[in-house]
C-alpha positions in Angstrom: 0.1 2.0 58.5 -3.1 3.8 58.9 -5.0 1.3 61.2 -1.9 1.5 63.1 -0.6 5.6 63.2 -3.1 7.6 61.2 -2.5 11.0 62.8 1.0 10.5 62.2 1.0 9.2 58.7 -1.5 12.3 58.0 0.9 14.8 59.7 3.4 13.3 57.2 1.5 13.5 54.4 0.9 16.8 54.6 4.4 18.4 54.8 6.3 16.0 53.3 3.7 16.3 50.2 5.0 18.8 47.3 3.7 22.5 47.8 1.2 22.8 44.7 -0.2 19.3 45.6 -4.0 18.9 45.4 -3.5 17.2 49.4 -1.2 20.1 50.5 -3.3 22.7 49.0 -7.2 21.0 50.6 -5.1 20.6 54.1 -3.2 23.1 54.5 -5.0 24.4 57.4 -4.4 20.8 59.1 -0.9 21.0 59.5 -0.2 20.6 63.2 1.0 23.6 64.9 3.6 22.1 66.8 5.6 21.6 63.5 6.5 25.2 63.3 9.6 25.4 60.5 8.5 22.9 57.3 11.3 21.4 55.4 11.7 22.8 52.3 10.1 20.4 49.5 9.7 20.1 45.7 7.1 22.1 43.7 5.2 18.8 42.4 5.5 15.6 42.4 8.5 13.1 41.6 7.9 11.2 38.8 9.6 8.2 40.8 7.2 4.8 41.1 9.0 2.9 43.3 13.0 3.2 44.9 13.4 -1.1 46.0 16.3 -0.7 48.6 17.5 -4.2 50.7 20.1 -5.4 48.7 23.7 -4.9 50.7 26.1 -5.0 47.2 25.5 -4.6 43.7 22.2 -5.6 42.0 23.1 -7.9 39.2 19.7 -8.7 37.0 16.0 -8.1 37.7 13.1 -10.6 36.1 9.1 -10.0 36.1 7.0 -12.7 37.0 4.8 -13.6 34.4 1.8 -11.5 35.6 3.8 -8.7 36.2 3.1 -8.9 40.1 6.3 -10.1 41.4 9.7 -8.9 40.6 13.1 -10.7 41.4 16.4 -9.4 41.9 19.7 -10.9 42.4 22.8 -9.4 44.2 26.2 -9.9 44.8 25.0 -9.9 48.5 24.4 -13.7 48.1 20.7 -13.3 47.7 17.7 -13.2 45.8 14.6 -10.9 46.7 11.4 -10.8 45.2 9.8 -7.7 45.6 5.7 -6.3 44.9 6.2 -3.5 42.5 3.2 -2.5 43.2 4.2 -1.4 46.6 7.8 -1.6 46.6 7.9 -4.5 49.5 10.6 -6.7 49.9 8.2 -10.1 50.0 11.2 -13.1 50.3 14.7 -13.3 50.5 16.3 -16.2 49.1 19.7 -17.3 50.8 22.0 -20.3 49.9 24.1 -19.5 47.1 27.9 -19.2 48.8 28.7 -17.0 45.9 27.5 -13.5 44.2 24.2 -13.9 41.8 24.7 -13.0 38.5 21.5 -13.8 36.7 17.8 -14.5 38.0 15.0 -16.3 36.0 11.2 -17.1 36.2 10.0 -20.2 34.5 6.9 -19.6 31.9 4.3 -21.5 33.8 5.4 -19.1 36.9 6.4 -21.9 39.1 9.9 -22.2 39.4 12.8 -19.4 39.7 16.2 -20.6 38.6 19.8 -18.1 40.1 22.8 -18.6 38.7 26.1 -18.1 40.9 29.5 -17.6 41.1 29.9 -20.6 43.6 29.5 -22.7 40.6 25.6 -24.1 41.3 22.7 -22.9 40.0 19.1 -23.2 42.2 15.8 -23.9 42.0 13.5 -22.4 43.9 10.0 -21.9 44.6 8.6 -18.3 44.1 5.5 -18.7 46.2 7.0 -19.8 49.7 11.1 -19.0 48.7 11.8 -22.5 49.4 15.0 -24.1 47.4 14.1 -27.4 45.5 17.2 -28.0 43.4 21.3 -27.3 43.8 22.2 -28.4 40.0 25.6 -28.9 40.4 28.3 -29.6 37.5 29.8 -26.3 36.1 33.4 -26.0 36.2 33.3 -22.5 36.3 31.2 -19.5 38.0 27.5 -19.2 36.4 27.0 -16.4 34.3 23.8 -16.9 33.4 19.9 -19.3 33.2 17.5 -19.6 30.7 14.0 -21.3 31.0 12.7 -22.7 27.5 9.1 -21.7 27.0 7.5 -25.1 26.7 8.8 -25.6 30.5 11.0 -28.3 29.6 14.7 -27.2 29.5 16.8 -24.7 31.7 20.0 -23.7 30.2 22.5 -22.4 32.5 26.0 -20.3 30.6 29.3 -20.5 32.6 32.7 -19.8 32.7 34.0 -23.1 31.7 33.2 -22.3 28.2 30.3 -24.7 28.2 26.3 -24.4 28.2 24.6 -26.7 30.2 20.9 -28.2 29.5 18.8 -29.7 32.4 15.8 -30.6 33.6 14.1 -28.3 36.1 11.7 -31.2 37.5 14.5 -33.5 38.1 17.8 -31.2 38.0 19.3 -34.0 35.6 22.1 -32.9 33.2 21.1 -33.3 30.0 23.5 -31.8 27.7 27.1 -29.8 27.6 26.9 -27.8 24.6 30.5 -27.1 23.8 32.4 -25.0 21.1 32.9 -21.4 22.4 36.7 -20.8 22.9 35.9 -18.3 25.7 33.7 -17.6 28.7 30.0 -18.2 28.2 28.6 -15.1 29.2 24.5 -15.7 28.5 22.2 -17.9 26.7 18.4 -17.2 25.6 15.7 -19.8 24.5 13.6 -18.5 21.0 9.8 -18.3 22.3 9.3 -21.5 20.2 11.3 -23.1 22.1 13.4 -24.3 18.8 16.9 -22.4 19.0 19.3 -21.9 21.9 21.2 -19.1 21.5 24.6 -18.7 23.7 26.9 -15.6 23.5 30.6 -15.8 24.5 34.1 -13.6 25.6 34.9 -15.5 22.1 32.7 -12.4 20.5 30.4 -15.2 18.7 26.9 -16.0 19.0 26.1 -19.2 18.6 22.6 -20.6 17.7 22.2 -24.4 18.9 19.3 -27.3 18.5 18.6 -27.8 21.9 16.4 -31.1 21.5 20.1 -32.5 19.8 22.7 -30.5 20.8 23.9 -29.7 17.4 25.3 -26.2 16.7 23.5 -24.5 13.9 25.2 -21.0 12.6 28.1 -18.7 14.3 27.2 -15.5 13.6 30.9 -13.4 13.9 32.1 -9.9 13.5 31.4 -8.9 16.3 34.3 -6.0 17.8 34.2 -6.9 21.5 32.7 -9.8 24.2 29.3 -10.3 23.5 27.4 -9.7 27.3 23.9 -11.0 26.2 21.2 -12.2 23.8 17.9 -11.9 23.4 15.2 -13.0 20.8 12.0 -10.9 20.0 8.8 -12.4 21.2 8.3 -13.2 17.3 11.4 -14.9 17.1 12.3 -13.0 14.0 15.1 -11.1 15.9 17.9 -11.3 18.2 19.4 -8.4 19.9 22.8 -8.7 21.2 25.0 -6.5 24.1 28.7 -6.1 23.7 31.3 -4.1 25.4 32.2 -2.3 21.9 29.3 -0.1 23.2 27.0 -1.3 20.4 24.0 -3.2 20.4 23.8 -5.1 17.4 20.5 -6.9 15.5 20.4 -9.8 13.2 17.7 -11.7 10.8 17.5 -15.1 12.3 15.8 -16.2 9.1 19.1 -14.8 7.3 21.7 -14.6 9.5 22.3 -11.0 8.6 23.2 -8.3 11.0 20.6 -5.3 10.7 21.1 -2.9 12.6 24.0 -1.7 15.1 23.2 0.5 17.5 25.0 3.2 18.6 25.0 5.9 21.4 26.4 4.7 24.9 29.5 5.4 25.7 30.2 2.5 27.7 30.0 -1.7 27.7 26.5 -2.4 27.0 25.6 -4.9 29.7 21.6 -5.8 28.7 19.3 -5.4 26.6 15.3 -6.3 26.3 12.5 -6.7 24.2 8.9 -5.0 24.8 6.4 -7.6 24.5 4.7 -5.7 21.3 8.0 -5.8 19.8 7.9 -2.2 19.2 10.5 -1.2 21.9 14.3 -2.2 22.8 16.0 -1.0 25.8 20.1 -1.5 26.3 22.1 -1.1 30.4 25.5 0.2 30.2 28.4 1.0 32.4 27.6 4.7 31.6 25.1 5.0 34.1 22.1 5.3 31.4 19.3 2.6 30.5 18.4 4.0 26.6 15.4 2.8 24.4 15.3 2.1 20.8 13.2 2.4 17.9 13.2 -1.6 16.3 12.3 -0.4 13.0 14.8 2.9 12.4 17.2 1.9 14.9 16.8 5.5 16.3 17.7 6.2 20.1 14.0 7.5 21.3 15.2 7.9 25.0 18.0 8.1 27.4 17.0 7.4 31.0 19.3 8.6 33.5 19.4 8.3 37.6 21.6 5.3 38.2 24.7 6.4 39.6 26.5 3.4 39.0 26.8 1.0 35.8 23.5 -0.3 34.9 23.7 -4.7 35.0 19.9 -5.4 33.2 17.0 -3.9 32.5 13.3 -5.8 32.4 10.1 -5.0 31.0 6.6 -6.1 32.6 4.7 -8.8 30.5 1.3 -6.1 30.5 4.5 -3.6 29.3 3.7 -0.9 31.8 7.1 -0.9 33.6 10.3 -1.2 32.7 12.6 -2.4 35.8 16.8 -1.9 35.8 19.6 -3.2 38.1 22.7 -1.1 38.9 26.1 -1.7 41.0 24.5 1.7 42.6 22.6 -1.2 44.8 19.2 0.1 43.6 16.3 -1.1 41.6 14.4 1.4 39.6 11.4 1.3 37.7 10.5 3.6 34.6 7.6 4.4 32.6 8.5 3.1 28.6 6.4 4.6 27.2 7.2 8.1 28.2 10.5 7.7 29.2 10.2 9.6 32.5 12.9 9.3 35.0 11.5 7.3 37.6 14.3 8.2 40.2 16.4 11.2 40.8 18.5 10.9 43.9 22.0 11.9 43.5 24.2 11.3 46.9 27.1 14.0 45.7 29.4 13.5 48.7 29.3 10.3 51.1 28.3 12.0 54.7 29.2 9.7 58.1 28.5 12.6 60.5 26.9 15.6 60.4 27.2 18.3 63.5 25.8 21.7 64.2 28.8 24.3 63.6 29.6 26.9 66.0 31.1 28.8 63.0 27.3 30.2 62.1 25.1 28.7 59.2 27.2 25.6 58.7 27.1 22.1 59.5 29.9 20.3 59.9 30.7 16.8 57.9 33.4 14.4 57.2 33.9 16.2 54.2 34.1 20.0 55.1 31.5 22.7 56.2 28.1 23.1 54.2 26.5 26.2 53.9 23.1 26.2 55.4 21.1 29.0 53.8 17.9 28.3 54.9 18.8 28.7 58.7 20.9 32.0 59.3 20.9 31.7 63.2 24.0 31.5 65.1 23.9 28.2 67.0 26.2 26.2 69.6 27.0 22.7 69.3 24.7 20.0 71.0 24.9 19.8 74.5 23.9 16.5 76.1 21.9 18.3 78.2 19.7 19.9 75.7 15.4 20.8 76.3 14.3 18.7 73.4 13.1 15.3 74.1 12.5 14.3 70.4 14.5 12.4 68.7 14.7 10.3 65.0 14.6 6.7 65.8 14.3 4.5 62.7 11.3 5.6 60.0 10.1 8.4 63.6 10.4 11.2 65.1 9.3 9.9 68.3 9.2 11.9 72.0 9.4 9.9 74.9 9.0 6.9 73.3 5.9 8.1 71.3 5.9 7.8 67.6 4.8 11.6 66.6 5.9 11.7 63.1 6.1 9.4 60.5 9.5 9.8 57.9 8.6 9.0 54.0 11.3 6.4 53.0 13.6 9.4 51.0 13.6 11.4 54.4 15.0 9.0 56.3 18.4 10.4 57.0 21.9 9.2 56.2 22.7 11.3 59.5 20.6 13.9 61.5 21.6 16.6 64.5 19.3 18.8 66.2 20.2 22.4 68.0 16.8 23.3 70.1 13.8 22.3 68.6 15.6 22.5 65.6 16.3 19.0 62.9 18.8 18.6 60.1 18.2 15.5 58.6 20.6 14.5 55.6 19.0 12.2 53.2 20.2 9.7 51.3 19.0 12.5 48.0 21.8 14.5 49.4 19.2 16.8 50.1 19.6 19.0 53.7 16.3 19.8 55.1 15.2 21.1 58.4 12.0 20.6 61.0 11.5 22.6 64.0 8.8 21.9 66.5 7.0 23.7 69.0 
């Protein structure tokens, strides 16, 4: 962007920057003249990493790749996207499944990614050029879920047929159907020694299977609702479990006991994740919040709100520096753990498909009724095709005569914009109103 548009991009980051920024307060005096009303912006910086937008329906999981420079998501748009989280870019989309992508998984060795989908498949492919290498194909049901074993040499896919499934990811041969579960299989999770198979069901078991033999080995029961996923610690000593009582519950896998249950969200708890030092747990629910647990006490140490829509699966980093959640709000967000900041804070409070100019005064006019403009206490007419201004917002611009003059950070990109004059109203997707006037 800067070999390409550096006036622009420094015009931008001037006035879009917060106004007790170290860059706002050294340039200050560089602000171009011909920007002559600033919108109004935040005091100091978001705590916000990185807002991954793409996906056209609801964001279903989220994995890390090993080294914690790739990210994949899957979407009931039909697709898979890997993503740098450094950056935020969308690097591949995967396309092939016929059917909405629940569930998204990296092998160990970092070479294959497994999806699992509701047309009844699930796909290998190959992270580093997005190319598909296997259609395993066998399920009776829609895919809930995939599981890579450690050592590399099992993939375990969960479905609504009731069954588990074991294959090979080299060759995509079937190698077992684990069955038992009276009910929808709704995940499955490989112990990092690669020794158990655990599979969680509709049933509200858990069942813990050999899966070199096939043989079940424990139920563990008493559980008050369907059991959405399971996880073991990276020391195998514990497995965390996500139901839709709004618990998440613990148990001893040496045992067999429940430890803890945790309680606090008021909704189905959808996910939940191990830090790899085994000192953190965080839980996604359908009430909008990703929380994050003490292991030990079992105390809730932080809620993380922003997602305005039920939260599918949360991910942490293998270097455990981010923490990464899906929502049906079509987002991915990423969150400090180790503070708990909120990463992202955009609230869109009413759904805005046009956005006028009133002749009524300081209002604009919307689908949904007139907002008060306080900032801009002019009288104005409504837009005449005929008006002076020959700038316009086209796309991440403001551009005149076809010349890119000012470059639009990704949150001011508006939902819908009008201009009166020299005078812009861009709505953004925040639900933030702001205004830019030019000379």
């Amino acid at each position: 962007m800067i070999d390409t548009a550096p006036l622009q991009l420094y015009s931008s980051a001037i006035i879009f920057a917060p106004e007790t920024s170290i860059i706002r307060h050294m340039f200050k005096d560089q602000i171009p003249k011909w920007i002559r009303r600033l919108p109004k912006m935040h005091s100091t910086w978001s705590p916000e990493l990185q807002k991954l937008e793409g996906h056209t329906n609801w964001v279903a999981a989220v994995a890390f790749f090993h080294n914690s420079q790739l990210l994949a998501s899957a979407s009931w748009d039909k697709t898979v996207r890997l993503w740098n989280p450094a950056t935020g870019e969308e690097l591949q989309k995967l396309e092939g499944h016929t059917g909405p992508i629940n569930a998204v998984a990296f092998s160990h060795d970092s070479q294959l990614l497994a999806s699992a989908s509701w047309d009844e498949t699930v796909r290998l492919w190959n992270p580093a050029t997005g190319e598909e290498l296997q259609k395993l194909k066998g399920h009776t049901g829609l895919v809930n879920a995939v599981a890579f074993s450690h050592n590399g040499q099992l993939l375990a896919s969960a479905s609504w047929d009731k069954t588990v499934r074991l294959w090979n990811p080299v060759t995509g041969e079937e190698l077992q159907k684990l069955e038992g579960h009276t009910n929808w299989v709704t995940a499955v999770a490989f112990s990092h020694d690669s020794q158990l198979l655990a599979s969680a069901s509709r049933d509200e078991t858990v069942r813990l299977w050999n899966p070199a033999t096939g043989v079940g080995l424990r139920r563990l029961e008493g559980h008050t609702g369907l059991v959405n996923t399971v996880v073991f610690s990276h020391d195998g000593q514990l497995l965390a479990l996500a139901l839709w009582d709004k618990t998440v519950r613990l148990w001893n896998l040496a045992t067999g006991e429940e430890l803890q249950k945790l309680e606090g969200h008021t909704d189905w708890v959808n996910a939940v994740a191990f830090s790899h030092d085994g000192q953190l747990l965080a839980s996604a629910s359908w009430d909008e919040t990703v929380r994050l647990w003490n292991l030990v006490t079992g105390e809730e140490l932080q809620r993380l709100e922003g997602h305005t829509g039920p939260v599918n699966a949360v991910a942490f980093s293998h270097d455990g520096q981010l923490l990464a959640s899906a929502s049906r709000d079509k987002t991915v967000r990423l969150w400090n753990p180790v503070t708990g900041e909120e990463l992202q804070k955009f609230e869109v409070n009413v759904t805005v498909e046009m956005i006028s100019f009133s002749a009524k005064g300081p209002f604009l006019e919307t689908n949904k009724g007139l907002l008060k403009v306080e900032c801009y206490t002019t009288p104005v007419s409504l837009l005449q095709t005929d008006t002076i201004t020959k700038i316009f917002v086209k796309k991440h611009w403001f551009t005149r005569d076809l010349e890119n003059l000012l470059w639009l950070p990704p949150e001011y990109r508006p939902i819908r914009s009008a201009f009166q004059n020299n005078v812009f109203a861009l709505w953004c997707p925040s639900g933030i109103l702001t205004f830019v006037e030019f000379r």
